[in-house]
C-alpha positions in Angstrom: 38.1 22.8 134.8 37.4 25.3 137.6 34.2 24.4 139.7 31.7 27.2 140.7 31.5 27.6 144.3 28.5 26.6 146.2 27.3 29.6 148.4 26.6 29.3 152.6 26.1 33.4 152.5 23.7 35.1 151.2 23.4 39.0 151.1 19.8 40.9 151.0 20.1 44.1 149.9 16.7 45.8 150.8 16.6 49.1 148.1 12.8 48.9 148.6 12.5 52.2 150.0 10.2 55.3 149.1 13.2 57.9 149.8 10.2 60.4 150.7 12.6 62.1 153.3 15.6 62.6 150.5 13.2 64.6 148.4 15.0 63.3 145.3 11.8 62.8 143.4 12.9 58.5 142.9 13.3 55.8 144.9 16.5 56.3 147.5 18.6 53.5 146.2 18.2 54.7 142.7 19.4 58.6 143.6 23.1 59.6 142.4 25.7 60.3 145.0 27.7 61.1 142.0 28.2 59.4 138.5 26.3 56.4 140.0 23.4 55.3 141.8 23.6 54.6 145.6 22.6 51.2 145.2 25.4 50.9 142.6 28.1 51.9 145.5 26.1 49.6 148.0 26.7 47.0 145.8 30.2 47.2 145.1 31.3 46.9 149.0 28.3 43.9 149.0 30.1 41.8 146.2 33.8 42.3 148.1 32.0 39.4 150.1 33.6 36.2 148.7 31.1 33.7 147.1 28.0 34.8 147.9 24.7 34.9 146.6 23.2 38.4 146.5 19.5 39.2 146.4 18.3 42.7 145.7 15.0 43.5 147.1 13.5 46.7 144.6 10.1 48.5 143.8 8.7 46.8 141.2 9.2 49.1 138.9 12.7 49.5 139.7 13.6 46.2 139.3 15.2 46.1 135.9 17.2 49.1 137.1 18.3 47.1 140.1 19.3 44.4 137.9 21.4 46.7 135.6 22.7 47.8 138.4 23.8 44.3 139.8 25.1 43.4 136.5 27.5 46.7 136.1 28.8 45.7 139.3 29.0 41.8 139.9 31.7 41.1 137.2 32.2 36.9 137.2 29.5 36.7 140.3 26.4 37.5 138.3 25.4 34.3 138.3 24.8 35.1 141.8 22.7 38.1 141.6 19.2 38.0 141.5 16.6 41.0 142.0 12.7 40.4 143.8 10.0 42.8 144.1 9.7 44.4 147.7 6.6 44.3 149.9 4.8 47.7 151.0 6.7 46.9 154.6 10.6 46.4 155.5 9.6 42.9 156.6 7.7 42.2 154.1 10.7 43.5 151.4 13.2 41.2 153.8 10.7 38.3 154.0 10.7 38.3 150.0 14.3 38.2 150.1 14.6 35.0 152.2 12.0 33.0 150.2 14.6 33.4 146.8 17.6 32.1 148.7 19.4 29.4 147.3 18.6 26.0 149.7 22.5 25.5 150.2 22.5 29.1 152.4 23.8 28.8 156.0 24.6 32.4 156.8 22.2 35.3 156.1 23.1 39.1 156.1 20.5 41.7 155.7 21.7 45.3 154.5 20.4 48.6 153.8 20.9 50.2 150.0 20.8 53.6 151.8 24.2 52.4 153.8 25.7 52.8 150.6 29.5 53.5 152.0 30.1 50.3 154.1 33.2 49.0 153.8 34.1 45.6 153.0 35.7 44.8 156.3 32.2 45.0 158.4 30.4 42.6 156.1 33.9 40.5 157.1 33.4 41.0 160.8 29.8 40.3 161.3 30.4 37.1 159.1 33.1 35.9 161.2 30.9 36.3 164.8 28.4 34.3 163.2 30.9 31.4 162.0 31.8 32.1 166.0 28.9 30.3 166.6 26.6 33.8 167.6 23.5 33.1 166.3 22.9 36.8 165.3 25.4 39.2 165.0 25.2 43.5 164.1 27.7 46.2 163.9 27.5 49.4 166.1 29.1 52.4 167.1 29.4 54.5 170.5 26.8 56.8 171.1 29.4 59.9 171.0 26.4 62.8 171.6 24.6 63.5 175.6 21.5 61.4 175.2 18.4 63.4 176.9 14.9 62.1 177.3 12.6 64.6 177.1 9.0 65.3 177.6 7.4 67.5 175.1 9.6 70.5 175.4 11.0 69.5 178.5 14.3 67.1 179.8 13.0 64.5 182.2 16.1 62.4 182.5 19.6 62.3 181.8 20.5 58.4 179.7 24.0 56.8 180.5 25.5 56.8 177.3 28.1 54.0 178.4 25.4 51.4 177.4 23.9 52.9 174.2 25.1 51.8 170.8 23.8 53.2 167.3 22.8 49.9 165.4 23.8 49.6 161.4 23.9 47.0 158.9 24.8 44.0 157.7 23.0 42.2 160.4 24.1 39.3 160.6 21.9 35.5 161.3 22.0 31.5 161.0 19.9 31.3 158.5 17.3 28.9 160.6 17.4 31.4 163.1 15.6 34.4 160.8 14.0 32.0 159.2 12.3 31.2 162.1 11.9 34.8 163.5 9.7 35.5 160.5 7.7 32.6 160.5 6.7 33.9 164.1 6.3 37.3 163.7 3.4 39.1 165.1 4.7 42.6 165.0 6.6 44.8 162.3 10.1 46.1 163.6 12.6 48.6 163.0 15.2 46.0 162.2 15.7 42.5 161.8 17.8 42.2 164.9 15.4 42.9 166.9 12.8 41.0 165.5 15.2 37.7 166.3 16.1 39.3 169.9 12.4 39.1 170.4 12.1 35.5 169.2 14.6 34.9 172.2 17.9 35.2 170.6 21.1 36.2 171.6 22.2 39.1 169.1 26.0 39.6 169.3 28.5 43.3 168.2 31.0 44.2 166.7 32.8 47.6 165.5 30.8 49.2 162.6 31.9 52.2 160.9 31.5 55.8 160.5 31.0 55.4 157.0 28.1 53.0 157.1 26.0 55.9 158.1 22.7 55.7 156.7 21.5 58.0 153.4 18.3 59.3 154.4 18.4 63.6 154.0 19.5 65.6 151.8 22.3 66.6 154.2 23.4 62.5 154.5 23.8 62.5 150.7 25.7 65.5 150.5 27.8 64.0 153.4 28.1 60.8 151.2 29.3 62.8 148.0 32.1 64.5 149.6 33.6 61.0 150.8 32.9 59.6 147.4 34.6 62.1 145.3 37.9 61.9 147.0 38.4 58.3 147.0 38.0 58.9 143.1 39.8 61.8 142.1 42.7 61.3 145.2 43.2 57.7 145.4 41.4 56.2 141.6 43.0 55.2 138.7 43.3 58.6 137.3 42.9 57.2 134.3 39.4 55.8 135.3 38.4 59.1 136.9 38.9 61.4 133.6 37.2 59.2 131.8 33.8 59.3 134.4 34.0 62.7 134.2 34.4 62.9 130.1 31.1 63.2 128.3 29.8 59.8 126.5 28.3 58.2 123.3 25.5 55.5 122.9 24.5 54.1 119.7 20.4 52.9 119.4 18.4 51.3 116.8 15.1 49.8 116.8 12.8 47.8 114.0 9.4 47.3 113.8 6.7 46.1 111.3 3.2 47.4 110.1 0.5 45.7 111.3 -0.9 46.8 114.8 -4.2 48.5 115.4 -5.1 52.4 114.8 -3.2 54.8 113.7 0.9 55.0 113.2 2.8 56.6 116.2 6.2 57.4 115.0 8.7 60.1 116.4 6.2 61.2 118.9 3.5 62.6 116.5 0.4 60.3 115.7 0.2 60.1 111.4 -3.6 59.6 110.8 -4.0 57.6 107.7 -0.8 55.7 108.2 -0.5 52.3 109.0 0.3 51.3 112.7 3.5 49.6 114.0 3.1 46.5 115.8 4.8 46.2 119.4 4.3 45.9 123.2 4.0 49.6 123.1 3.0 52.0 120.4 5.9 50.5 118.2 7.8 54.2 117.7 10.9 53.0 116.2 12.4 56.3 116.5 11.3 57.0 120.5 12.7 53.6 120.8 16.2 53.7 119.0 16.3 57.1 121.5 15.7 55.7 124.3 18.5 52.8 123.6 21.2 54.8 122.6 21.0 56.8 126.0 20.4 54.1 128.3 24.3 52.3 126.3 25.8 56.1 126.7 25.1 55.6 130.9 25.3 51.7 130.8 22.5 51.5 132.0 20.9 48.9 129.7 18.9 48.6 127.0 15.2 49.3 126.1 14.2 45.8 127.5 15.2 46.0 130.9 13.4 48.9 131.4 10.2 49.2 129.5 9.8 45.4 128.0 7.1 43.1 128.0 7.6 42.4 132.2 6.0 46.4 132.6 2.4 46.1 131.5 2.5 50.0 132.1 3.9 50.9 128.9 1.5 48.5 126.9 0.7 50.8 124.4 2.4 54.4 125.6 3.8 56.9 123.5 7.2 58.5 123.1 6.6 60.8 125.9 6.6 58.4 128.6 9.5 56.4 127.6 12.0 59.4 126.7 10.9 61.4 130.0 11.3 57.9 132.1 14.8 57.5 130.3 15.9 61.5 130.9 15.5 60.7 134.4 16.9 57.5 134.8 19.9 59.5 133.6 19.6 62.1 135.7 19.2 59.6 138.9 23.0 58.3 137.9 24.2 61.9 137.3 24.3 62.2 133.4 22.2 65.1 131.4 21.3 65.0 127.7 23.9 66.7 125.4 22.2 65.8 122.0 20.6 63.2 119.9 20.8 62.7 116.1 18.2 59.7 114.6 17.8 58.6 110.9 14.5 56.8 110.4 14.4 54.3 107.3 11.1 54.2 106.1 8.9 54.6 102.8 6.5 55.3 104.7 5.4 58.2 106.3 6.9 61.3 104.4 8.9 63.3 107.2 9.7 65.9 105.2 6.9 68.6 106.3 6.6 67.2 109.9 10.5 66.9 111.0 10.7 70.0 112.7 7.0 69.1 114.2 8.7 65.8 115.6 11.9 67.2 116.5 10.2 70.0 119.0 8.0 66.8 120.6 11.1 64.8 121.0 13.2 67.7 122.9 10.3 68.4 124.8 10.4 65.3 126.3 14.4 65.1 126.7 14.1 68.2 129.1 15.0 70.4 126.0 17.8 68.7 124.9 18.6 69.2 121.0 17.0 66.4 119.1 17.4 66.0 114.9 15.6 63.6 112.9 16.5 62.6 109.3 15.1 60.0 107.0 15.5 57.9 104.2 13.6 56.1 102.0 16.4 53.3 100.9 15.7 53.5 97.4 13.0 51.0 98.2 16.2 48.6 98.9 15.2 46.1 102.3 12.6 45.4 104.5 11.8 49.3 105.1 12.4 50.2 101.6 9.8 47.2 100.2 7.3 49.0 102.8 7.1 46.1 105.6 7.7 48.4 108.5 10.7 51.1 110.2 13.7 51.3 111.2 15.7 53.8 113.3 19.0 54.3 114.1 20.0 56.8 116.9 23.3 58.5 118.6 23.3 60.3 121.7 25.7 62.5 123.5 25.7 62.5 127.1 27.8 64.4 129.7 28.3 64.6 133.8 25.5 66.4 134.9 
């Protein structure tokens, strides 16, 4: 019988961030660099890291993507991934990461989500300073450019290079050590190094890497997508790379029974008279079979990890917010809406004179992507056909956007 390793590092992965500079319209760590998210490439050079734990710091209402996220990439370490809601400041998101590590922790790296493209080997480097006894430990590069300071529109001095570096991440501590520095904190800083440097600790280098540049324009993530999409197509599993770029199918379905309050919400349309679904939302069996069969088609999920019962938000919304929500998660990891077919099983409503009513409302809100809607009665066979509630059953076609 194999025993689990016992972590001493822990990586934070602060994905906290607005992205306001990006101008991607989401969160940065949730923005495609191509089929997947830049958190999703962050994480795969963060997991390389052998037998640690791994605590994503996320918007709050990011976190189940987060999670996904973690999961598509941890493979046998999931039981080492964890996700916690950020704070509205870096050191708050960093400080929320520290209070979930595990108690056995020695070493603690921080890294940014937006340095989606460091390799594996820095993470091994910064690591090993710190088992050198440093009690902090960054990677940096040469300051290659003239450095000017300047005064308004005018050069006042002329800045030695020699002794300029370009700081990145992960920075590395002894886990007492930032403990400590945060406990003592007075002032916010631009990085956890030197908020310990402050604190009166030595911080030690080593060699970064060009690729751990940080994604924070629109230029960075175009500079990021040309170095991902060789290392795919070039140097991949061929195999692996036809099929990313092949479109994709996900299978939904969704159940619920009579008995909430109001009036019946089902395909988008509101059925005065009828009787209403119960659920955490509206109970639209049909939005909701939708919504699941795209979110399999981009593993990214299911219905639960995004809108369940943890997102008070969606208490009681409508088709519209979860199939726009869901159209955009999609187009965040690169995928657009081909089509969706859904059969709802019910005796009741009759969809007969509103399908083409409930089909426009349901492409409206995939961006305009073809929706069709057909339905059953069961020959009054079941739990739908005996009248206690709905069932839908969705497939969705989705390719490389």
């Amino acid at each position: 019988m194999s025993i689990t390793p016992v972590p001493r590092v822990a990586v934070i992965v602060v994905a906290a961030g607005s992205g306001t500079r990006l101008g991607a319209g989401a969160p940065k760590a949730f923005v495609g660099i191509d089929s997947h998210s830049i958190l999703w490439h962050c994480l795969h050079g963060v997991f390389a890291v052998p037998d640690a734990q791994v605590v994503i710091v996320a918007p709050e209402s990011r976190s189940g993507d987060a999670l996904t996220e973690a999961l598509a990439v941890s493979g046998d370490k999931a039981d080492f991934a964890s996700v916690v809601v950020g704070g509205p400041t870096r050191q708050a998101s960093v400080a929320a990461g520290l209070a979930a590590l595990r108690a056995d922790i020695e070493i603690v790296l921080v890294h940014d989500a937006a340095r989606a493209l460091t390799p594996p080997a820095v993470f091994e480097r910064v690591i090993a300073e710190i088992e050198a006894g440093a009690p902090a430990a960054i990677p940096v590069l040469p300051v290659v450019d003239t450095i000017k300071r300047v005064d308004g529109s005018t050069i006042t001095a002329h800045v030695d290079r020699s002794r300029l570096a370009a700081a990145q991440t992960p920075q590395g501590f002894r886990r007492e050590v930032l403990d400590a520095a945060y406990r003592s904190a007075t002032a916010e800083f631009t990085d956890d190094a030197a908020l310990v440097a402050e604190a009166g600790h030595r911080v030690a280098v080593v060699d970064g890497d060009a690729r751990s540049f940080k994604i924070t324009t629109r230029d960075d993530l175009e500079r990021a997508q040309s170095l991902v999409t060789p290392s795919v197509t070039e140097q991949s599993d061929p195999a692996a790379n036809r099929a990313a770029a092949m479109p994709r199918v996900g299978v939904g379905t969704d159940v619920h029974a009579f008995g909430g309050d109001g009036d019946l919400w089902l395909a988008g349309l509101e059925w005065p008279g009828e009787r209403a679904l119960s659920g955490h939302s509206d109970g639209d069996a049909v939005a909701h079979a939708i919504v699941d069969a795209l979110l399999a088609a981009a593993a990214l999920g299911d219905i639960g990890t995004h809108f369940g019962t943890d997102y008070p938000e969606y208490a009681g919304a409508h088709a519209e917010a979860f199939l726009s929500r869901t159209r955009a998660l999609l187009a965040e990891a690169g995928w657009r809406i081909g089509n969706v077919s859904v059969q709802v099983q019910a005796n009741r409503p009759r969809f007969s004179s509103r399908r083409l009513e409930a089909q426009a409302v349901l492409s409206a809100a995939l961006g305009g992507a073809p929706v069709s809607v057909t339905a059953t009665t069961t020959d009054g066979l079941g739990f739908t056909g005996q009248g206690e509630g709905v069932s839908a059953f969705a497939v969705a076609l989705i390719v490389p956007a």
